[in-house]
N, C-alpha and C positions, 0 to 999 in steps of 0.2 A: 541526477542524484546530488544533494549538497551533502556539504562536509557532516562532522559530526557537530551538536548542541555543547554546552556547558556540561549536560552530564554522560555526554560521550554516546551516546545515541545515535545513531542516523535517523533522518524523518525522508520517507517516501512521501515525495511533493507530485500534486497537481501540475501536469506540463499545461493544460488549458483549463479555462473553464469548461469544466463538465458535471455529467453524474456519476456517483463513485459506488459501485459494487463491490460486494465481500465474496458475493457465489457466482457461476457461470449460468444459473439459472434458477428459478424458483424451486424450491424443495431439494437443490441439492445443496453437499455441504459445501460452507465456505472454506478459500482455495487456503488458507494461514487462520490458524486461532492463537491467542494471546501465548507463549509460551513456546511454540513452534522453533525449530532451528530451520533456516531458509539458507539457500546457496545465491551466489549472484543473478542466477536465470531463472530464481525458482518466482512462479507466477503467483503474487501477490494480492490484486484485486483484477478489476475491470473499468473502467472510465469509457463513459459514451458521451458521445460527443453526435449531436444531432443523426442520431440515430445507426451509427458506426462503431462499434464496441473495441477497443484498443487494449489489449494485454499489457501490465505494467508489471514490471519481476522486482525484484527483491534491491538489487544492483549492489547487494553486499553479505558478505555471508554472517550468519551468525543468527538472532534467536528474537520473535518478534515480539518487544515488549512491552506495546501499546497499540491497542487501534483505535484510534482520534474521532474517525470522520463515523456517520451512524449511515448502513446501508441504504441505498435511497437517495441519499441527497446531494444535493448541489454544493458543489465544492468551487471556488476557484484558484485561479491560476498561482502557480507559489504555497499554496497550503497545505499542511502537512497532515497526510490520513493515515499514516502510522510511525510508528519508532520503532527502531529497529538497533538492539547492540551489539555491536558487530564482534567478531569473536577477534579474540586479542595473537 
């Protein structure tokens, strides 16, 4: 997890190159919607990585105030698929 941006955000970063998921599976819902208030463990998306799907949590409490990356896609390593401000 890095620190916080300029406008006090935190951004949930890509640990590798991978593909970045919003749901745990087709047709179900995704795990955070823009607005959401999340805890440090609370599961955020999913990242596969050749074909191994990895749990990635919040890693900070508070409320999620952007999602960056579009379900589906390839992200890499260091990029940030969501913002997140953390509660004061």
């Amino acid at each position: 997890m890095s620190s916080a941006n300029a406008d006090g955000l935190v951004p949930v970063e890509a640990s590798v190159n991978s593909v970045f998921y919003r749901r745990p599976s087709p047709g179900e819902p995704c795990f955070v919607e823009e607005g959401d208030k999340v805890n440090e463990d609370t599961i955020v998306c999913l990242m596969e990585i050749m074909k191994c799907f990895r749990s990635v949590s919040a890693g900070v409490k508070g409320t999620v105030e952007k999602v960056l990356a579009e379900s589906g896609s390839m992200v890499k390593k260091g990029d940030a698929v969501m913002l997140i401000r953390p509660e004061k």
